[in-house]
N, C-alpha and C positions, 0 to 999 in steps of 0.2 A: 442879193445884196452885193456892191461894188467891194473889190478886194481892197481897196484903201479904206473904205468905211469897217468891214468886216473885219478890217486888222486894228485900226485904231480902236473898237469897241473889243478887242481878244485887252487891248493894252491897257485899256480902264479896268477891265475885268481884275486882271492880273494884280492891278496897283492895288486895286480894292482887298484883294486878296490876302495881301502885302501888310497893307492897314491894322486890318479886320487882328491878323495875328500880333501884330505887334501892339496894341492897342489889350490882348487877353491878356499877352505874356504877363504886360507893364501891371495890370490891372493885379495879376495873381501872385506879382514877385511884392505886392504892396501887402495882400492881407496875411502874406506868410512871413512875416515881416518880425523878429521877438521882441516881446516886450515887457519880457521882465528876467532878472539873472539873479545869480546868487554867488557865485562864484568868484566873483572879482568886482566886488562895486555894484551898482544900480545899472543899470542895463544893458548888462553882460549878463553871458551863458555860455561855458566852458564843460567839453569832458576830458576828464584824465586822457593824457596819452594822445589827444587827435584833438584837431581844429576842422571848423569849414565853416562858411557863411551863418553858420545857426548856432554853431556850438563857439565861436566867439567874435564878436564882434559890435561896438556903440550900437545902440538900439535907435533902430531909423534910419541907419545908414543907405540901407536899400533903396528907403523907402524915399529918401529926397532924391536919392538918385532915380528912382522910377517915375515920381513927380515930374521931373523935368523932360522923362521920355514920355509921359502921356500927353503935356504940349506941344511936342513936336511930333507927335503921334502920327501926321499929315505928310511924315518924308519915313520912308520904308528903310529896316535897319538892316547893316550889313552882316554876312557872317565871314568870317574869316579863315582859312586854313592853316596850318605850320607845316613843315614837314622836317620841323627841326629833329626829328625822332633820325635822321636820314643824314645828319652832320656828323660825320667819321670823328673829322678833329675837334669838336666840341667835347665829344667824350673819352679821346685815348689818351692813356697815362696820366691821371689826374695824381698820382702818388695816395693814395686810398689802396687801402685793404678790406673785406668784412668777415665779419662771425655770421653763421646762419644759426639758430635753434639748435641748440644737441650738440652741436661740431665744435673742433677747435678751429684757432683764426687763421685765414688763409695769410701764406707766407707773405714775407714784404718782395714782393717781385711782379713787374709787371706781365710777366704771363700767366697766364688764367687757364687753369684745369677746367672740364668740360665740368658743368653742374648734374649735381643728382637729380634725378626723372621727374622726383615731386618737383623740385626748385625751378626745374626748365620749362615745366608745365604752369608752374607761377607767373614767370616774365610772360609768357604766352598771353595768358590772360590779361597781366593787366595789360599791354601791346592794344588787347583787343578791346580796354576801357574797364573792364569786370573789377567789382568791389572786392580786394581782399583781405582776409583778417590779419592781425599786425604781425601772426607768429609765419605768415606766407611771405612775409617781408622777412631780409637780412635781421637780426639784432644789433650786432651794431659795426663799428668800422674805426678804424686808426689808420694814420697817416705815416707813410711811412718816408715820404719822399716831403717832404715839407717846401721846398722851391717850387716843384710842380702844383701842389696844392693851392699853392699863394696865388696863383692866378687862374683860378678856377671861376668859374663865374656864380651868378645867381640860380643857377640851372646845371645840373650835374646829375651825374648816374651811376650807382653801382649797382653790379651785378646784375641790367638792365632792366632796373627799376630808377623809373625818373624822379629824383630829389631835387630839394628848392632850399633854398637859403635866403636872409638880408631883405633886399627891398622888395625882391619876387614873391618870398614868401607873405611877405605884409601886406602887398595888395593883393595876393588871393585870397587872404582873408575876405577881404574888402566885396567880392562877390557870389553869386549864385554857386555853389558846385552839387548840387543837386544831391544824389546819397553820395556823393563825394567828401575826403576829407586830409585834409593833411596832418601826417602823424608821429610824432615825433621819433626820434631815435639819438643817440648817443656817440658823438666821434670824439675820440682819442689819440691823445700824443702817442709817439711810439714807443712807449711802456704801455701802455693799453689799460693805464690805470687812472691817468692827469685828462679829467674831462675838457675837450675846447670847449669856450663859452656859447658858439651857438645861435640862436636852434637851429638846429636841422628837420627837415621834413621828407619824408616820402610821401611821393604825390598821388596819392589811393584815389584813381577816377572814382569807377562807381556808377558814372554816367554815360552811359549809351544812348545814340539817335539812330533809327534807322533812315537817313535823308538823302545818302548817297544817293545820286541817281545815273547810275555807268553808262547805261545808254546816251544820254543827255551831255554827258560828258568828254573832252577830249583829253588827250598824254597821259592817257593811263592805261599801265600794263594789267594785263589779266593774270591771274596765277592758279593754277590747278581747280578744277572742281570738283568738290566731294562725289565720288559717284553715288552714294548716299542718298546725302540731303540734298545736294545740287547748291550747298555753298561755294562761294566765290570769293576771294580775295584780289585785289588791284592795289598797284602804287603807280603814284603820281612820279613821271619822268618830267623832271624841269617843267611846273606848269605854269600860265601863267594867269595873271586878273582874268576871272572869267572863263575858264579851262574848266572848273568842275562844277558840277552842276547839283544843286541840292534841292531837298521840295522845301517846300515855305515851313513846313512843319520842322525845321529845324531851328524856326523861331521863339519856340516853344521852352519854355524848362532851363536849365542850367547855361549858364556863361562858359562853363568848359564843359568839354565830352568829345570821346571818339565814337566812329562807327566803324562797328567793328569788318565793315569791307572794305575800309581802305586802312594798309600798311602806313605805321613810321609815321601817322599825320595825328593832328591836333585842331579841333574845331573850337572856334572860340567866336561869342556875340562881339557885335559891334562900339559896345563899349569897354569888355575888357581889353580887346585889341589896341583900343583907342589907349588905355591907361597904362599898356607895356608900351607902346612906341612911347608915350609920355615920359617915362622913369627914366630913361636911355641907360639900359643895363647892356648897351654892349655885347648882346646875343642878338647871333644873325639865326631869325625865327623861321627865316623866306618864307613872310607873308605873300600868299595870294587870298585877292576879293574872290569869293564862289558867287555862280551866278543861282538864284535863285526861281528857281521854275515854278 
């Protein structure tokens, strides 16, 4: 076979590939779709304490929205990176304080005592996307600098646990997060008594993909390997469209999720990427398109 024929049928192949998956996803994010609630009206479905795509959110929401990717089912979807986890100034001195479980509340001063073992092995996880229970999360948090607060954005962190607020949080609702789920918590004037109105979320992935593909990939550092298991960790140095490379099966399943080999990043489908540049909240995400192998 001639290398121009041999490669344009690798590239049909490939598309087909492309298709085939996004054509499942759309197919499976339709029949998991709720439809019925109890909790707040007709077709809603709400649990205490946490949100995510299933536990609340208009019934069908998905599903018109996956209608519309099964027509266009013919053009392959994108997935998208963040590396917003890697924004210094995004999260220094937001004037936030929190309580963890058990403990009294961390002083109002922006320097930060090292966390205790359990707690440091929480951020750890969730870093690495892993589902945790709500008492592995802070309890709650008060304000102690109120000016730095005030310009905080829809996106914010404490004790390196990523929380959501306002518009961000409304349309995560709005999509897939797989055993993921946003959970509430409680912030406080500086009496630590006068609740702000809210809501607040911590953003409990839960969603893991294995799709990284490092070889395939360029501007990514390596980081230690387990002599062990022969795990591997990398982060993305300034990448750009097209710099990491993923397999198609991260077509698959939730609109948010990390893998747990790459540092600091945030993988997200093609349409919830699309519905954050939409909102224009004013966080620089630095998106990169991944290329899809």
């Amino acid at each position: 076979m001639m290398p121009d024929v041999a490669a344009n049928l690798a590239d049909r192949i490939q598309k087909g590939n492309r298709q085939f998956h996004a054509i499942r996803r759309a197919r499976a994010r339709v029949s998991k779709t709720p439809r019925s609630g109890l909790a707040n009206g007709p077709g809603y479905r709400r649990q205490a304490g946490c949100t995510n795509a299933r536990s609340m959110k208009p019934e069908g929401a998905n599903a018109a929205r996956d209608a519309t990717r099964l027509g266009e089912s013919d053009m392959p979807e994108d997935i998208w990176v963040s590396t917003v986890g890697s924004n210094y100034w995004l999260f220094d001195k937001q004037g936030i304080r929190e309580k963890f479980y058990g403990q009294d509340w961390a002083p109002p001063k922006f320097e930060k005592s090292a966390l205790a073992e359990t707690q440091y092995q929480n951020v750890l996880r969730h870093s690495r996307g892993e589902k945790l229970e709500r008492e592995d999360f802070a309890e709650a948090a008060y304000v102690f600098d109120p000016k730095r607060w005030s310009r905080v954005k829809d996106l914010f962190a404490l004790r390196g646990f990523f929380c959501v607020k306002g518009k961000l949080a409304e349309l995560l609702k709005e999509f897939d997060l797989g055993d993921g789920e946003l959970v509430e918590f409680p912030i406080y004037e500086m009496d630590k008594t006068t609740r702000l109105p809210g809501p607040f979320y911590f953003l409990n992935f839960g969603s893991q993909k294995d799709c990284l593909l490092p070889k395939e990939s360029k501007k990514l550092k390596a980081g230690p390997k387990n002599p062990t298991t022969g795990f591997q960790r990398w982060r993305a140095i300034e990448p750009n469209d097209g710099d990491i490379a993923v397999s198609a099966s991260a077509l698959d399943g939730a609109d948010l999720w990390a893998d747990p080999k790459l540092k600091s990043a945030l993988f997200m489908s093609g349409p919830l990427h699309d519905a954050i540049e939409a909102a224009k909240l004013e966080i620089d995400f630095s998106f990169v398109k991944a290329r899809i192998v």
